[in-house]
MARDREN-713705 format. One record per atom (N, C-alpha, C): x, y, z; atom name; residue number from 1. Coordinates in nm, 3 decimals, padded with zeros to 5 digits. Layout:
N
{x=X y=Y z=Z at=CA i=NUM}
...
***
This chain:
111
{x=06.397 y=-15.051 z=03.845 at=N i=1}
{x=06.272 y=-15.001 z=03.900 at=CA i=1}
{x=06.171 y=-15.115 z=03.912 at=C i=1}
{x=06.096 y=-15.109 z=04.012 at=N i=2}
{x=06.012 y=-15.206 z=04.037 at=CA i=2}
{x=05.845 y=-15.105 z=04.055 at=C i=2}
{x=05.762 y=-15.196 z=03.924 at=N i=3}
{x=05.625 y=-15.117 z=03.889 at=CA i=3}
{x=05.580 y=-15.103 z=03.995 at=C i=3}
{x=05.545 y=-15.202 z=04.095 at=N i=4}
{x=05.433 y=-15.192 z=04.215 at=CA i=4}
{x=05.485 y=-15.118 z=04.324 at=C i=4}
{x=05.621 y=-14.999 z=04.314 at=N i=5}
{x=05.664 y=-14.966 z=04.436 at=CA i=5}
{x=05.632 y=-14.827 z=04.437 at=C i=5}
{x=05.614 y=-14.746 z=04.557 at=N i=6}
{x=05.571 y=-14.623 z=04.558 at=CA i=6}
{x=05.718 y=-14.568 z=04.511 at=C i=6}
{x=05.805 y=-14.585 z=04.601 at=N i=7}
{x=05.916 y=-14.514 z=04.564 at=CA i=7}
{x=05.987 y=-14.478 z=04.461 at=C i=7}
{x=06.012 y=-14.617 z=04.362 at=N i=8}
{x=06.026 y=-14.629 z=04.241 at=CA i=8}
{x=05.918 y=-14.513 z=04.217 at=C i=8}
{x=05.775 y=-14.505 z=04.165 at=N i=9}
{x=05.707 y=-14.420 z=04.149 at=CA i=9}
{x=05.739 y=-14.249 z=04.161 at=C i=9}
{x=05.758 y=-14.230 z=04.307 at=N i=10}
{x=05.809 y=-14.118 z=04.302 at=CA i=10}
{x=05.946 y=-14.066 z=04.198 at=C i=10}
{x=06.047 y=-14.176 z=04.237 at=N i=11}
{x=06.172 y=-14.138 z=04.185 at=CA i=11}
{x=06.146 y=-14.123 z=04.001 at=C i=11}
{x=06.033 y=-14.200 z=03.934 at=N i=12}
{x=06.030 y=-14.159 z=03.794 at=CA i=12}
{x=05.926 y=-14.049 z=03.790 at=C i=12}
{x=05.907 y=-13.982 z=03.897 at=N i=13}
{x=05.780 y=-13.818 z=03.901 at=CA i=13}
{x=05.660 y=-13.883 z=03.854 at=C i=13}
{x=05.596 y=-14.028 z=03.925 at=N i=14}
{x=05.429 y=-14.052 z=03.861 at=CA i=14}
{x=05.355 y=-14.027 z=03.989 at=C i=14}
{x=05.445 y=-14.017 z=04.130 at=N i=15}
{x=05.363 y=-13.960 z=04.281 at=CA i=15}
{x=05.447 y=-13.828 z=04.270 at=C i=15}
{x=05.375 y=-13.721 z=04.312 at=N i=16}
{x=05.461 y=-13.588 z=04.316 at=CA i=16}
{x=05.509 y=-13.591 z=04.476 at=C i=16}
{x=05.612 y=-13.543 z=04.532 at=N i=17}
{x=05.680 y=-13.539 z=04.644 at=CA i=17}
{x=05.710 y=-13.399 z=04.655 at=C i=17}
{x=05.786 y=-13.349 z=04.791 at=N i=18}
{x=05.830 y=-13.260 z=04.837 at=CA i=18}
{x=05.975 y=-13.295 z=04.822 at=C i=18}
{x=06.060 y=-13.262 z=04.741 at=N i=19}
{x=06.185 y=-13.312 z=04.734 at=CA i=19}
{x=06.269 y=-13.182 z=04.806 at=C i=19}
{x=06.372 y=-13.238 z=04.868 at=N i=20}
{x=06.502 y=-13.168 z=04.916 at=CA i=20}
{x=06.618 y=-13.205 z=04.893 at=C i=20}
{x=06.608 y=-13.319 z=04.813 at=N i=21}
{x=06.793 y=-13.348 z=04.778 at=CA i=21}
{x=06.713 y=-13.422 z=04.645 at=C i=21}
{x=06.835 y=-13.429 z=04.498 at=N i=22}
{x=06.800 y=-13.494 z=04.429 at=CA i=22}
{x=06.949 y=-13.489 z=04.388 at=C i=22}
{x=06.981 y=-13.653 z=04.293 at=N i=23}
{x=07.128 y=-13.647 z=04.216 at=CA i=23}
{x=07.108 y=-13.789 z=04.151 at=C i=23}
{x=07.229 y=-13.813 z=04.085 at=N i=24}
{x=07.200 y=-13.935 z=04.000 at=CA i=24}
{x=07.155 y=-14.054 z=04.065 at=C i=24}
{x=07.174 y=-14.091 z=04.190 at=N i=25}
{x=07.185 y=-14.203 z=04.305 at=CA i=25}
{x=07.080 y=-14.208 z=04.346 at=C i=25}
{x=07.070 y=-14.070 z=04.457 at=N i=26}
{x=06.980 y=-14.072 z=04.546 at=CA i=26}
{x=06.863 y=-13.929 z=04.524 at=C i=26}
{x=06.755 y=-13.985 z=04.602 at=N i=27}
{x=06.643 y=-13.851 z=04.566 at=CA i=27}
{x=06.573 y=-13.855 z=04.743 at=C i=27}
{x=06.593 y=-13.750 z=04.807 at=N i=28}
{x=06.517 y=-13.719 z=04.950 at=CA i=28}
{x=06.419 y=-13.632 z=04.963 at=C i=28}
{x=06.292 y=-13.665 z=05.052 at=N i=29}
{x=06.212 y=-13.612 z=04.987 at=CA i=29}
{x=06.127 y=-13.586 z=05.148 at=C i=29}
{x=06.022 y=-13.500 z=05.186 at=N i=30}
{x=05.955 y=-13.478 z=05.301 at=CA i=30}
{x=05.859 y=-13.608 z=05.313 at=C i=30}
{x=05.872 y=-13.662 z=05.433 at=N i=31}
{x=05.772 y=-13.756 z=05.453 at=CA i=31}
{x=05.625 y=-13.716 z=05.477 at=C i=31}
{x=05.531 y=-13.814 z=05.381 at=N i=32}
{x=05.391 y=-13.731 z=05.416 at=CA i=32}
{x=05.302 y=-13.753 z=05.561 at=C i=32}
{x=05.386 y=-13.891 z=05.618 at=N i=33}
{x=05.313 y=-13.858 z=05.742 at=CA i=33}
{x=05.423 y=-13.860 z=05.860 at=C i=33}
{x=05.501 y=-13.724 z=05.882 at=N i=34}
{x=05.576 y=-13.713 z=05.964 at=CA i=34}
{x=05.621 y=-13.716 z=06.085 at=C i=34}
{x=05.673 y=-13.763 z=06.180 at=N i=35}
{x=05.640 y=-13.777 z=06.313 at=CA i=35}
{x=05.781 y=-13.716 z=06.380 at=C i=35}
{x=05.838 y=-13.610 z=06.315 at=N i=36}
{x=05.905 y=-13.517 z=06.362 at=CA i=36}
{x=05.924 y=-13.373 z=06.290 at=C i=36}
{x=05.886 y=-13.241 z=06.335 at=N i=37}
{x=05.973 y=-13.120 z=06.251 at=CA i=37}
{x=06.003 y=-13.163 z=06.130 at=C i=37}
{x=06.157 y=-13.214 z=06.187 at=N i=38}
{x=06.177 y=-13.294 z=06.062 at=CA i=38}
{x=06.199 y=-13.381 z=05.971 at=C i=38}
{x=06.100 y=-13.451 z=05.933 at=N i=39}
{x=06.134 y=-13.632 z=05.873 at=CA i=39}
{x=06.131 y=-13.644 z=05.720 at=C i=39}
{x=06.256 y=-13.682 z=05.716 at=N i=40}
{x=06.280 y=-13.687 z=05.551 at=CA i=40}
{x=06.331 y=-13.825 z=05.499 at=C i=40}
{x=06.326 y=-13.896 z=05.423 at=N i=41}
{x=06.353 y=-13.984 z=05.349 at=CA i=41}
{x=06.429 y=-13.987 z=05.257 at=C i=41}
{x=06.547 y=-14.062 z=05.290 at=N i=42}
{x=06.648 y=-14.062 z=05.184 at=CA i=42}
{x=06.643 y=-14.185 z=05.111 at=C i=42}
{x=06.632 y=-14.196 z=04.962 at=N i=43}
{x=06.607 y=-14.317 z=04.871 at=CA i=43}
{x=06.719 y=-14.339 z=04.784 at=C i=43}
{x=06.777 y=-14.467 z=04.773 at=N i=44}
{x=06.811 y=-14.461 z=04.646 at=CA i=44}
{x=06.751 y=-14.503 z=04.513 at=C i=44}
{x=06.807 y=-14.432 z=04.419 at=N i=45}
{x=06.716 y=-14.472 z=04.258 at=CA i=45}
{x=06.729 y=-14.593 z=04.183 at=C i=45}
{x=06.830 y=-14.645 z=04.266 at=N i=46}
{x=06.810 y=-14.831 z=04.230 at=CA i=46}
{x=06.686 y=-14.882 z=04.296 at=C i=46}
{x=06.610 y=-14.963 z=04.276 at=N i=47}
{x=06.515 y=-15.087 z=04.354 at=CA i=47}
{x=06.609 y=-15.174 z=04.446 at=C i=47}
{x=06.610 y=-15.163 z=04.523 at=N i=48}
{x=06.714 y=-15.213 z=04.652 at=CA i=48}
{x=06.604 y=-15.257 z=04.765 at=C i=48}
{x=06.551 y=-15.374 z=04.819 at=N i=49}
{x=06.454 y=-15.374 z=04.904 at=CA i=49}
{x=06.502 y=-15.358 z=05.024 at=C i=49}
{x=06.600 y=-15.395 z=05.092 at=N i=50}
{x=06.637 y=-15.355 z=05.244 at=CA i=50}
{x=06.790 y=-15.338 z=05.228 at=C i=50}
{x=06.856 y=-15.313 z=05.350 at=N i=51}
{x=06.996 y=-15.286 z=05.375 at=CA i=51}
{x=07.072 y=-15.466 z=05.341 at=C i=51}
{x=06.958 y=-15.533 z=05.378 at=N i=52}
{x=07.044 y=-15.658 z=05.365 at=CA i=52}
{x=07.108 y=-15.705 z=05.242 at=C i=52}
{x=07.003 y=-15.655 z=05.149 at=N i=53}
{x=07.043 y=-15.679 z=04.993 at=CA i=53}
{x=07.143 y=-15.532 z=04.919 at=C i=53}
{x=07.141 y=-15.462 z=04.992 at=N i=54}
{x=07.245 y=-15.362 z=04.924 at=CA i=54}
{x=07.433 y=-15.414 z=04.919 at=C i=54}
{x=07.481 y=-15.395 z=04.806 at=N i=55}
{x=07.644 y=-15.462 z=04.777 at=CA i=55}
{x=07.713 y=-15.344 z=04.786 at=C i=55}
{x=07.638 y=-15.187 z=04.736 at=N i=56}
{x=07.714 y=-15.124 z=04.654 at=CA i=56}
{x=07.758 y=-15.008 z=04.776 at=C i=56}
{x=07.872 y=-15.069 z=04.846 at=N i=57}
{x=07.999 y=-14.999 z=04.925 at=CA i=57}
{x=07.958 y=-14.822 z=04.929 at=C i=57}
{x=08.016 y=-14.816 z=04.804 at=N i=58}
{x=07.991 y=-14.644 z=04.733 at=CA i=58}
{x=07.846 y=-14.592 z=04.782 at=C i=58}
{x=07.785 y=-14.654 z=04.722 at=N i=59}
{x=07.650 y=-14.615 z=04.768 at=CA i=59}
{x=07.619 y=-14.612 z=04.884 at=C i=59}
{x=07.642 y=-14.639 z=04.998 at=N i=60}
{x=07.585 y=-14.654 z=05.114 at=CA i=60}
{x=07.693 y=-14.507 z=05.203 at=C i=60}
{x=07.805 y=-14.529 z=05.153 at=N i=61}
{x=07.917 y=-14.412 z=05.212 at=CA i=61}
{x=07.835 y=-14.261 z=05.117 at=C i=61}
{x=07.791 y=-14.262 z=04.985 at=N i=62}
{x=07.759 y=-14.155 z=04.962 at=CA i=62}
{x=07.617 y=-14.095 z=05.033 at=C i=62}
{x=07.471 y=-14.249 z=05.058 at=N i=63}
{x=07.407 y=-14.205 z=05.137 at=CA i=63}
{x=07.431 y=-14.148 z=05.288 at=C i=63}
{x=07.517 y=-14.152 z=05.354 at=N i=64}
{x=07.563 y=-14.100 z=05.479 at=CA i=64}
{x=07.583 y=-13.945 z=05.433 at=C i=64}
{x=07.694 y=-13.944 z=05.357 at=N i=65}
{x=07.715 y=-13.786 z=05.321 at=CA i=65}
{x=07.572 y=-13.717 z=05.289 at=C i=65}
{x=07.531 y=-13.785 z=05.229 at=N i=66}
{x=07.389 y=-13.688 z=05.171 at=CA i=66}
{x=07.320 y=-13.680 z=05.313 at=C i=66}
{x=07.306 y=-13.773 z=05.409 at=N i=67}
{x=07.252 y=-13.739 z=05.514 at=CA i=67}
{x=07.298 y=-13.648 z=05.630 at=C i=67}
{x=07.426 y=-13.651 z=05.598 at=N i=68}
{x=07.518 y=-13.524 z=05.698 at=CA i=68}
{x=07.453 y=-13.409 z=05.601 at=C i=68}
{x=07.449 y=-13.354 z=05.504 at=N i=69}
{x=07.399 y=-13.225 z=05.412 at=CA i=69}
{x=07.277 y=-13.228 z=05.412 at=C i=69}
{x=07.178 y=-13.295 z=05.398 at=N i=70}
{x=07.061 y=-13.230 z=05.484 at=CA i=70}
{x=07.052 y=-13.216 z=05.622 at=C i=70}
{x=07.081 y=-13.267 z=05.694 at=N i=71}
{x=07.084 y=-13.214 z=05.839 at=CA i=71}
{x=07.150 y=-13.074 z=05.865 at=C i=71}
{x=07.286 y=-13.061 z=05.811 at=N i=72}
{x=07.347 y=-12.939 z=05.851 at=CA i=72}
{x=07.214 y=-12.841 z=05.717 at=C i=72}
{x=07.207 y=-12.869 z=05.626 at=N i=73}
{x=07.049 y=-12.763 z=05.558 at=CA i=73}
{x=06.958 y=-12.751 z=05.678 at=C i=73}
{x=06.918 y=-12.837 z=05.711 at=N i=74}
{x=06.803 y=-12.830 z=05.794 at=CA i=74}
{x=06.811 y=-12.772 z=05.921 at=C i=74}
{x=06.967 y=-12.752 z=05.911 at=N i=75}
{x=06.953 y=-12.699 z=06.076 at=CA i=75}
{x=06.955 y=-12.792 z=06.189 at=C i=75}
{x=06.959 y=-12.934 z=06.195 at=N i=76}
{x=06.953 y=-13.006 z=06.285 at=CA i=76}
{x=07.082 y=-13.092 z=06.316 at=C i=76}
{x=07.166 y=-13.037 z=06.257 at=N i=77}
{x=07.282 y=-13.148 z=06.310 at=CA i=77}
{x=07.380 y=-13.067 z=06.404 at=C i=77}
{x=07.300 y=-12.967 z=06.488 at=N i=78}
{x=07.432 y=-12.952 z=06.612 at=CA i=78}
{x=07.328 y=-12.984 z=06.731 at=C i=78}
{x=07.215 y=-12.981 z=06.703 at=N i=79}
{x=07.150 y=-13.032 z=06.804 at=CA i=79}
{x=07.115 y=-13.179 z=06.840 at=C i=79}
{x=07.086 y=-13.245 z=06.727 at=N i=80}
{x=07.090 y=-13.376 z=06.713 at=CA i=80}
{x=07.022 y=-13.408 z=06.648 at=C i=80}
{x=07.018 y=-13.532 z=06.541 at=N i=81}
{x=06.888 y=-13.609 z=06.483 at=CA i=81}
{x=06.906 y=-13.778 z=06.442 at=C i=81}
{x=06.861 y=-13.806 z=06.419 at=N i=82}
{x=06.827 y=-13.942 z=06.435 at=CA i=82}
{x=06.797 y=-14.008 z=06.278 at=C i=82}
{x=06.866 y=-14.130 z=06.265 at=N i=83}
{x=06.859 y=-14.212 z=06.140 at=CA i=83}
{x=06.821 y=-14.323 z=06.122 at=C i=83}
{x=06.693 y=-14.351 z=06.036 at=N i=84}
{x=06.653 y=-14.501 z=06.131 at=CA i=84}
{x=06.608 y=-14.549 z=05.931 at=C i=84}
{x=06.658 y=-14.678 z=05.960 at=N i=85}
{x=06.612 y=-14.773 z=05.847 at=CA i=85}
{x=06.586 y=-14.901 z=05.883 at=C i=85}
{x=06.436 y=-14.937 z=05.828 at=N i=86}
{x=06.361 y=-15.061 z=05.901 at=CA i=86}
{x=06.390 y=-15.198 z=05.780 at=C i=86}
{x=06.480 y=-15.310 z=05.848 at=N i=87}
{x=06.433 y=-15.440 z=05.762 at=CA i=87}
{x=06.390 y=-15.513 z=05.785 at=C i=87}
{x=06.248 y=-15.533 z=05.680 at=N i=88}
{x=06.169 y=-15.652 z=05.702 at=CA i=88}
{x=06.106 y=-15.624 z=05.782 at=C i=88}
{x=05.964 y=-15.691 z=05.732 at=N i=89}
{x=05.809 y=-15.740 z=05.818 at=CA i=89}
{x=05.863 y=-15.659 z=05.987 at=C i=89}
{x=05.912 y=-15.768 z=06.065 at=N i=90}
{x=05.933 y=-15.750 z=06.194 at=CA i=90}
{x=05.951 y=-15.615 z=06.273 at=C i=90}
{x=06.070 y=-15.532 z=06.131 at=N i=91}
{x=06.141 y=-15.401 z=06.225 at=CA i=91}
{x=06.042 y=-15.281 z=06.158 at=C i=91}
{x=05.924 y=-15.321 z=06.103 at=N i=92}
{x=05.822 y=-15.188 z=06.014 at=CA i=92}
{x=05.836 y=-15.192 z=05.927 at=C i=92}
{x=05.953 y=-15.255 z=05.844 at=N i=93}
{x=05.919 y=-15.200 z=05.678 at=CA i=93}
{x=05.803 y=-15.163 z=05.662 at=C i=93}
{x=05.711 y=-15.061 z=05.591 at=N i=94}
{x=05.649 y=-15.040 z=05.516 at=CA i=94}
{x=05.640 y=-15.115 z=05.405 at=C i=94}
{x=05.761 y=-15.016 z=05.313 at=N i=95}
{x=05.797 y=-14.992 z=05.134 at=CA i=95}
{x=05.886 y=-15.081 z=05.145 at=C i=95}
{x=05.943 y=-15.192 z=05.034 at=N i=96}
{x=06.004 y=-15.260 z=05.005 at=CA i=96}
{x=06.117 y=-15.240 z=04.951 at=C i=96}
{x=06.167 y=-15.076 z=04.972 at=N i=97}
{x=06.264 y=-14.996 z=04.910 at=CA i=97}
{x=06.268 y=-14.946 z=05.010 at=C i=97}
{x=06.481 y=-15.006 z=05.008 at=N i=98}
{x=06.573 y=-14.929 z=05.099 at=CA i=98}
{x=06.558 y=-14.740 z=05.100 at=C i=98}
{x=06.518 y=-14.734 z=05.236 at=N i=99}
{x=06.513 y=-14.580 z=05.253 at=CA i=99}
{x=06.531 y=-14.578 z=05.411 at=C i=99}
{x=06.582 y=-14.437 z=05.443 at=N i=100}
{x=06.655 y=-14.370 z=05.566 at=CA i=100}
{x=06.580 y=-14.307 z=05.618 at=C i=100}
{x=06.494 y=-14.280 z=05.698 at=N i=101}
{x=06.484 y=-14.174 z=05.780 at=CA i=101}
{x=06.582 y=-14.095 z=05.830 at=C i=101}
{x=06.544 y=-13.955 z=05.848 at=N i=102}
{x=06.644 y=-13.833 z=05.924 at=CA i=102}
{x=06.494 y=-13.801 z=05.980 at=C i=102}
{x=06.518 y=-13.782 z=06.127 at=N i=103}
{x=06.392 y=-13.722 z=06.185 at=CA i=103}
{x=06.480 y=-13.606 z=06.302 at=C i=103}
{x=06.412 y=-13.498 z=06.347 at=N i=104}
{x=06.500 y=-13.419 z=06.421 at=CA i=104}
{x=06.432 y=-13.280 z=06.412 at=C i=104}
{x=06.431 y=-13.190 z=06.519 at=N i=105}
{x=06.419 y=-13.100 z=06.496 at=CA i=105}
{x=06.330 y=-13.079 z=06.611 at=C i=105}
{x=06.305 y=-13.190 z=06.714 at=N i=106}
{x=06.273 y=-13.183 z=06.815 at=CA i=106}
{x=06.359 y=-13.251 z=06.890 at=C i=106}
{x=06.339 y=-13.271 z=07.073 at=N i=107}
{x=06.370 y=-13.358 z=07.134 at=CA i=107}
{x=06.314 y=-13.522 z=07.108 at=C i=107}
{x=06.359 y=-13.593 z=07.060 at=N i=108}
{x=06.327 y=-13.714 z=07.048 at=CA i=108}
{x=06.299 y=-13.823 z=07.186 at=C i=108}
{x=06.276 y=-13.890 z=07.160 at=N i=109}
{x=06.215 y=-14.051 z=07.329 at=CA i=109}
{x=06.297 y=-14.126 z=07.280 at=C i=109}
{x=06.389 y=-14.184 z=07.354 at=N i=110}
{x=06.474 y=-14.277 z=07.400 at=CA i=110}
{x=06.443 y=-14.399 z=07.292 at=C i=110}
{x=06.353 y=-14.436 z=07.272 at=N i=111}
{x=06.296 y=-14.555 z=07.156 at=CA i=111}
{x=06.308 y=-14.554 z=07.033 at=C i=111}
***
């Protein structure tokens, strides 16, 4: 865990969240400023800052599954939805912790 990170934060319950998935790994949670129906954030509970620095194989195949099971929860995976993770300054990072977007539940823009 890393002190200065929101996420970390959330994942030890010191920011309260809207959670929809939780397990030993990973914790997904409603994004607070959403820019679809439905935008959720999938984290893992390691401090992991982008995809570039993640090793752990397992982990990345179990985040997919967890992201196929909220979508089919949510109702959005026969229509379609969208998975987006930003690395680094350039592509948006925000948070310095690897996390997923699932957004969906509308028609999405080409971008």
């Amino acid at each position: 865990m890393k002190e200065d990170c929101i996420f970390c934060k959330i994942i030890n319950n010191e920011i309260p969240s809207t959670k929809v998935y939780e397990d030993d790994t990973l914790i997904a949670f409603n994004d607070i400023n959403p820019i679809a129906p439905v935008h959720i954030l999938v984290v893992p509970k390691v401090h992991v800052e982008n995809l570039m620095e993640l090793e752990d194989n397992e982990l990345l195949v179990h985040i997919v599954e967890v992201i196929k099971q909220i979508a089919k929860e949510q109702g959005i995976d026969k229509e379609g939805f969208r998975v987006v993770t930003n690395n680094g300054e350039n592509a948006g990072q925000e948070v310095k912790h690897l996390h997923f977007h699932i957004l969906g539940g509308k028609k999405l823009g080409v971008n």
